[in-house]
C-alpha positions in Angstrom: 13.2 22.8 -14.3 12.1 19.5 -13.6 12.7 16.9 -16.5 9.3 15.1 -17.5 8.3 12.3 -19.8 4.7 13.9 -21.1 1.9 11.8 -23.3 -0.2 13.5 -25.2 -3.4 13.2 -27.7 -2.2 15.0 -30.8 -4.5 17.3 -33.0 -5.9 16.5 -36.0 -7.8 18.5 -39.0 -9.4 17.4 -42.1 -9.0 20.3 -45.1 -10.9 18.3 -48.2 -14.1 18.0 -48.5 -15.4 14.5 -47.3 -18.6 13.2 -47.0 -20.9 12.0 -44.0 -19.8 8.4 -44.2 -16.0 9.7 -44.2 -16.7 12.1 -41.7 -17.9 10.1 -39.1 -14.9 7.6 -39.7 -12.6 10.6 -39.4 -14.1 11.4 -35.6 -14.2 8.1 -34.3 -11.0 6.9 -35.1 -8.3 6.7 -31.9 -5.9 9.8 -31.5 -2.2 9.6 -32.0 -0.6 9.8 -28.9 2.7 11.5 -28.6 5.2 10.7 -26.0 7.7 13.1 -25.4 10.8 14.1 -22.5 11.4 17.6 -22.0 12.1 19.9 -18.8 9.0 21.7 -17.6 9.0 25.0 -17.7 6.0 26.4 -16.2 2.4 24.7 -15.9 -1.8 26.2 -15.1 -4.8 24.8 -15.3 -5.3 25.3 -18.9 -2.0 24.3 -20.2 1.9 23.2 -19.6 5.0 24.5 -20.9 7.6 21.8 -21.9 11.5 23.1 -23.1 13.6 20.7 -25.1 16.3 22.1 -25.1 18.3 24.8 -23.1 22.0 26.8 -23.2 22.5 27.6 -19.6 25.1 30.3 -20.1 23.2 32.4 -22.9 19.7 32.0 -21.4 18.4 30.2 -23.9 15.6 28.2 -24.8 15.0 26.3 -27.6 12.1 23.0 -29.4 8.8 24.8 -26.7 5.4 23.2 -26.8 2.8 24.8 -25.1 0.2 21.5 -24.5 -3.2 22.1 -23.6 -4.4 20.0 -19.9 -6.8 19.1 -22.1 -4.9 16.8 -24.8 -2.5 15.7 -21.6 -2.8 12.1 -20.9 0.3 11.3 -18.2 2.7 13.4 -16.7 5.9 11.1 -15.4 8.4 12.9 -13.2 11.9 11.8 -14.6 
C-alpha cells in the first residue's frame, strides 16, 4: 500500500426546516475540505479506498474511508 496525503470536499446535510433565503445560503456556501494521510488500499473510477491504520502480523485493518472520485480534490503520493 502506497502512503497518500488525500483532499477531499466533505458532505454536508441540512435536517431542520429552513426557508428559501436560508436555503440558498446553505448551497452556495464553500465546502469543508478535509485533508487527510492514509495508505491506499485499492482505487476505481467511482471511488478510493484509504486505510489508516494497519497490524501487519494479524491482518488487520483499522480508521477505512471509502471517498467518492467525486468529492476528491488532490491525490499526493507520499
Amino acid at each position: 500500500m502506497k502512503k497518500v496525503e488525500i483532499i477531499w470536499r466533505d458532505i454536508v446535510s441540512q435536517n431542520e426546516w429552513i426557508s428559501q433565503e436560508d436555503l440558498d445560503i446553505f448551497i452556495t456556501k464553500s465546502h469543508d475540505e478535509v485533508t487527510q494521510i492514509g495508505y491506499l488500499y485499492e482505487e476505481d473510477e467511482d471511488q478510493i479506498v484509504l486505510v489508516g491504520n494497519y497490524f501487519k502480523e494479524k491482518d488487520l485493518y483499522g480508521t477505512i474511508h471509502r471517498i467518492p472520485r467525486g468529492c476528491i480534490v488532490k491525490i499526493t503520493y507520499l
